[in-house]
N, C-alpha and C positions, 0 to 999 in steps of 0.2 A: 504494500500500500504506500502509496507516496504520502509527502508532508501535507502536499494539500488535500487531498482526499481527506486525510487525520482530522486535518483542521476542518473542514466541512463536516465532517462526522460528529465533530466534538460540537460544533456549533447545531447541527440538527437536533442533537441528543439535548442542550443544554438551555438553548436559545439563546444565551450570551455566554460568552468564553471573556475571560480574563486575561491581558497578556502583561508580562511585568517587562519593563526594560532592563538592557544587558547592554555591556562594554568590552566583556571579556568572558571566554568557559568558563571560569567560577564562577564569574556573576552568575550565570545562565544555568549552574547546576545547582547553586543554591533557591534560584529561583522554581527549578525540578522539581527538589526538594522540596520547596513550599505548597507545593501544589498547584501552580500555576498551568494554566492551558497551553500557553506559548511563551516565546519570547521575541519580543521588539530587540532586533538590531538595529539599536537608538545610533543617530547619528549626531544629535545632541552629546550622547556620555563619550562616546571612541572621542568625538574634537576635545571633549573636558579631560578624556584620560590620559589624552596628547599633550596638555596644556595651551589648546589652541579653541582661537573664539569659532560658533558653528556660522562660519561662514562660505563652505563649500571650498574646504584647503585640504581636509583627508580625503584619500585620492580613492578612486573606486577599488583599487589592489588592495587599500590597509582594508580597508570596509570588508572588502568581498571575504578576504582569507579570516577574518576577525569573526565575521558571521558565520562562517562553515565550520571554525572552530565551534563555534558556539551549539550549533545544532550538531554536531558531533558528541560533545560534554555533556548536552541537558537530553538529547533526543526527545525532542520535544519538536514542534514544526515551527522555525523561524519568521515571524513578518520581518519582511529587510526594508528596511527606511533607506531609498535611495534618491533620498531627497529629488532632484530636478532631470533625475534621471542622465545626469552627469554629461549632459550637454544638448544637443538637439534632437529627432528622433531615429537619427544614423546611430550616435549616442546610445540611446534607448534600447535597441535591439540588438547590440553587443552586452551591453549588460544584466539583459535577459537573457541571454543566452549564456552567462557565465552563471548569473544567480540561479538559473535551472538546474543549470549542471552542479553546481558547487551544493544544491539543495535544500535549497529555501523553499517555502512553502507558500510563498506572497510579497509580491512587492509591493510597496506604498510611492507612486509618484506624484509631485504637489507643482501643479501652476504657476510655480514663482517663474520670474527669469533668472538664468546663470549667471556669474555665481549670486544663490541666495543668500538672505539674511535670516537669523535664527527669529523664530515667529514671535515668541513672547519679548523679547526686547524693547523697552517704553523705545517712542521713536524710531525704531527701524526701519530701513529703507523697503519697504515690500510691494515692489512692483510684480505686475500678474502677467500673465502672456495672454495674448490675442487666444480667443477658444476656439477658435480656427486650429492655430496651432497646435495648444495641446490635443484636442484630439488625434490629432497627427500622431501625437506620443504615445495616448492611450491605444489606438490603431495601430503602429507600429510593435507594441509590447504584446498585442494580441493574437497577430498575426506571426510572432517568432516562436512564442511559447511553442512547446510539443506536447506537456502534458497539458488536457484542458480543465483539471482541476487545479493547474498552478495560477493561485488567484491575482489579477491584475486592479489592484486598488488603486481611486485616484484620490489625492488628496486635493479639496479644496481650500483656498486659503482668502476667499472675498471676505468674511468675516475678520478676519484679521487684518486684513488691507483696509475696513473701515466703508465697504462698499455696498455694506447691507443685507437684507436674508435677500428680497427679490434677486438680484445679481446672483448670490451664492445657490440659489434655487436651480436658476438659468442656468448656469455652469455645470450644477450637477447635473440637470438633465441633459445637457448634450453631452458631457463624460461619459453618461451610460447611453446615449445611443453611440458613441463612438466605441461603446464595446466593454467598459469599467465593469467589473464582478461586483465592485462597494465604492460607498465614496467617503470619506475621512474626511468630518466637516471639524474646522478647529476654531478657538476664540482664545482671546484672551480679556474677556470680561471677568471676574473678581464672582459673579454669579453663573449657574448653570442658566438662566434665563432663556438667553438670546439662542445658546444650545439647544434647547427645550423647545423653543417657538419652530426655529429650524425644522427640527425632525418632526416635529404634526405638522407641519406643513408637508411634508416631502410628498411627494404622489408617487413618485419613481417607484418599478418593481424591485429593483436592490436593494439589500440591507446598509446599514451605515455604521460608520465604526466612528468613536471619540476616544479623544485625548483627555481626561479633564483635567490636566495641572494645574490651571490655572485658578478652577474653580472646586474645590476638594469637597465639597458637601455635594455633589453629584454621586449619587451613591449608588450599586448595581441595584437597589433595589426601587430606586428612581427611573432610573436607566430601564428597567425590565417592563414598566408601569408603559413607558410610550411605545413598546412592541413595535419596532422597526429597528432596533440596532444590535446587530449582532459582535461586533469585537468591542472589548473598552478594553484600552491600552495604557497603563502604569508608564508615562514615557520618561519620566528620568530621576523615578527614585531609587533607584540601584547606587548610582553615581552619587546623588546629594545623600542618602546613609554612607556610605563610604566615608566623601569627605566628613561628615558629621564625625565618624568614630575617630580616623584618623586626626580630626584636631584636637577633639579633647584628647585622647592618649598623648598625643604629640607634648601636648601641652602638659597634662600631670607630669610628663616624666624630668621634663625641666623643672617644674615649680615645686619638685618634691626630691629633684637632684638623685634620680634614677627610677628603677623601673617597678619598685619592689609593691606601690600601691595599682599600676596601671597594668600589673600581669595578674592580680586580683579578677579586673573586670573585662578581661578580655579572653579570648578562645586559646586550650591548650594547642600545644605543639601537637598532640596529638589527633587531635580533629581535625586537623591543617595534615595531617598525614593517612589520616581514613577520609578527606575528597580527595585526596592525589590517589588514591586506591595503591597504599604504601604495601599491605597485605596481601597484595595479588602478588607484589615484584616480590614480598619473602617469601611467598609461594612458590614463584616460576625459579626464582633463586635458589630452591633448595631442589626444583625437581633438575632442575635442567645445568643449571651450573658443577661442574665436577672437575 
């Protein structure tokens, strides 16, 4: 069974799937572990993990090899955030055809123009493309795929650009005649609101998938109430709990002049050695080594 079959499967059975964002295989195995449906290969956390702002600088080789890790680690079916689809729709369909193959389970592509700007950013620069064009891109991603369960999402981002639900409506409806599986409607309002109004509005026969970063009291069980969205995507708390543990630790171990309170509240060496699956290599070590 391929990833996207899985992920179709899990979303028929469940009617909304859960996906947490990842940066790296451990993020994506700890998130396994959590019980999560999928994992977003965030393209927000890989620029954060680089120390680099998401402004379309990780190049599709870091992303691509970073995601196949990742769905390797969690076996879990990846959505790959490939943001603008990494240039035009010549672009487009090289990069489907590496994320096919490398074994992602869905792409997310968003409307911006190249190189974008990270969407929650007060003031950001976020210009949209002609929907002329993106269709093009949703068109060309459809037309390369091989498997037809590999889901072709498009991200809308008029709500974010400030252009309105009509606009964002407009958009998504010709994404999905131009062929889109789902449309990924984002905001960056402080409230689910404008969220909300969006999706009972929608008429379109495809499901919708949301971000809600921005508006944390959008809850699945909110989410489940307006029955037309099938993925909600956790998109970059992998990354912001990280840096959270990493600066407090960081930090006691200076202001207490070593490590002896900050290894108290943190994971043994040995937990860090049952997810590297340490136990398998003393295993294979004692059968095979002589």
């Amino acid at each position: 069974m391929s990833k996207g079959r899985q992920l179709k499967d899990r979303i028929a059975e469940r009617g909304l799937v859960q996906v947490m964002a990842g940066h790296s295989p451990l993020s994506a195995k700890l998130a396994a572990e959590a019980g999560f449906d999928g994992i977003w290969a965030s393209g927000f956390e890989l620029s954060a993990l680089h120390g680099l702002p998401d402004v379309s600088l990780i190049t599709m080789t870091q992303h691509l090899e970073t995601m196949a890790a990742m769905a390797e680690a969690s076996g879990l079916p990846v959505v790959a955030d490939i943001d603008t689809g990494f240039g035009n729709a010549i672009n487009v369909i090289h990069a489907i055809e590496q994320y096919e193959r490398a074994g992602a389970a869905a792409v997310v592509i968003e409307d911006k123009s190249f190189p974008k700007v990270t969407s929650l950013i007060a003031g950001g620069r976020q210009d949209l493309l002609r929907v002329e064009e993106f269709q093009g891109k949703i068109e060309a991603a459809c037309a390369t795929r091989k498997d037809p369960d590999f889901l072709v999402i498009a991200r809308c981002e008029a709500l974010i650009a400030g252009l309105g639900e009509q606009e964002a409506l407009a958009r998504s409806a010709a994404y999905e005649e131009a062929g889109a599986d789902m449309i990924l409607i984002h905001s960056k309002q402080k409230t689910p609101d404008e969220v909300e109004s969006y999706v009972r509005a929608w008429q379109g026969k495809v499901p919708i998938v949301v971000v809600p970063t921005a508006y944390p009291e959008f809850t699945v069980e909110r989410m489940k109430a307006l029955g037309k969205i099938a993925i909600a995507i956790w998109g970059n708390h992998a990354i912001r709990a990280a840096v959270t543990a990493m600066q407090q630790v960081f930090r006691q171990i200076l202001d207490e002049g070593g490590i002896q309170g900050a290894d108290k509240a943190i994971v043994s060496v040995e937990e860090i050695f049952r997810l590297q699956g340490m136990d398998r290599v003393k295993a294979d070590e004692k059968r095979f080594l002589r």
